[in-house]
C-alpha positions in Angstrom: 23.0 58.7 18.8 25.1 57.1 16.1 26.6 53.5 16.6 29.5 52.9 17.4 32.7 51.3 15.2 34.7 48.5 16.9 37.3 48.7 14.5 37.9 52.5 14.7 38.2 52.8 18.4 34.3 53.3 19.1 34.2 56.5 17.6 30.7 57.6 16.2 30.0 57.9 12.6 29.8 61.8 13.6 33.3 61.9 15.0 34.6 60.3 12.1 33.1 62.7 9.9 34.6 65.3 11.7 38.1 63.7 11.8 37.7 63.4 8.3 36.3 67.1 7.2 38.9 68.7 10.3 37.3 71.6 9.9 39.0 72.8 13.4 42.3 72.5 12.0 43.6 70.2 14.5 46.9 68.4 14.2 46.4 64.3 14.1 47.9 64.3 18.0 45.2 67.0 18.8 42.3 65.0 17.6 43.5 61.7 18.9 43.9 63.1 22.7 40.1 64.9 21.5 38.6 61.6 20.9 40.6 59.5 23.1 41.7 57.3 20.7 45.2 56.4 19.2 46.9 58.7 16.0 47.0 55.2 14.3 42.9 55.4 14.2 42.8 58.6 13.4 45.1 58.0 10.3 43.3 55.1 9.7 39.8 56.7 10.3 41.1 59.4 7.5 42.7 56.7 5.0 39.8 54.9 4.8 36.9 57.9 4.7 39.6 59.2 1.9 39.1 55.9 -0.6 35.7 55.7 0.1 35.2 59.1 -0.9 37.6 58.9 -4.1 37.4 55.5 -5.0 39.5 55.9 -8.6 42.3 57.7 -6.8 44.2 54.8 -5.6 47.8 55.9 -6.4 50.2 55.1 -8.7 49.6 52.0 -10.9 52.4 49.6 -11.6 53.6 48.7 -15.3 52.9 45.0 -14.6 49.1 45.8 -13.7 48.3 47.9 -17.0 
C-alpha cells in the first residue's frame, strides 16, 4: 500500500498517478467525487505532477527576468 499525502487530500501515490495519466477520460468533477476529494486537489494534484514532470516548461518568461 502506498503512503499517504497530507497535503493532497490523502490520496495514494497511485491515485495521483492516475489523476495525472486520466487515462479513463474523466472530467476533473468526475475524479474529485471518484477519490473523494475536492476539484481544487485534483487541479493541484495535476499542476504539480505536470512541473515535476516538465521542469523547463514553466510558462512564459517576463522581459525583466531575461
Amino acid at each position: 500500500m502506498s503512503k499517504s499525502h497530507a497535503r493532497h487530500g490523502g490520496l495514494s501515490q497511485d491515485q495521483i498517478r492516475d489523476i495525472y495519466t486520466n487515462k479513463g477520460g474523466k472530467t476533473i468533477r468526475q475524479m474529485a467525487i471518484h477519490y473523494g476529494v475536492s476539484e481544487q486537489v485534483i487541479n493541484a494534484v495535476r499542476r504539480e505532477q505536470r512541473q515535476r514532470r516538465f521542469p523547463g516548461k514553466r510558462g512564459r518568461i517576463a522581459l525583466v527576468n531575461v
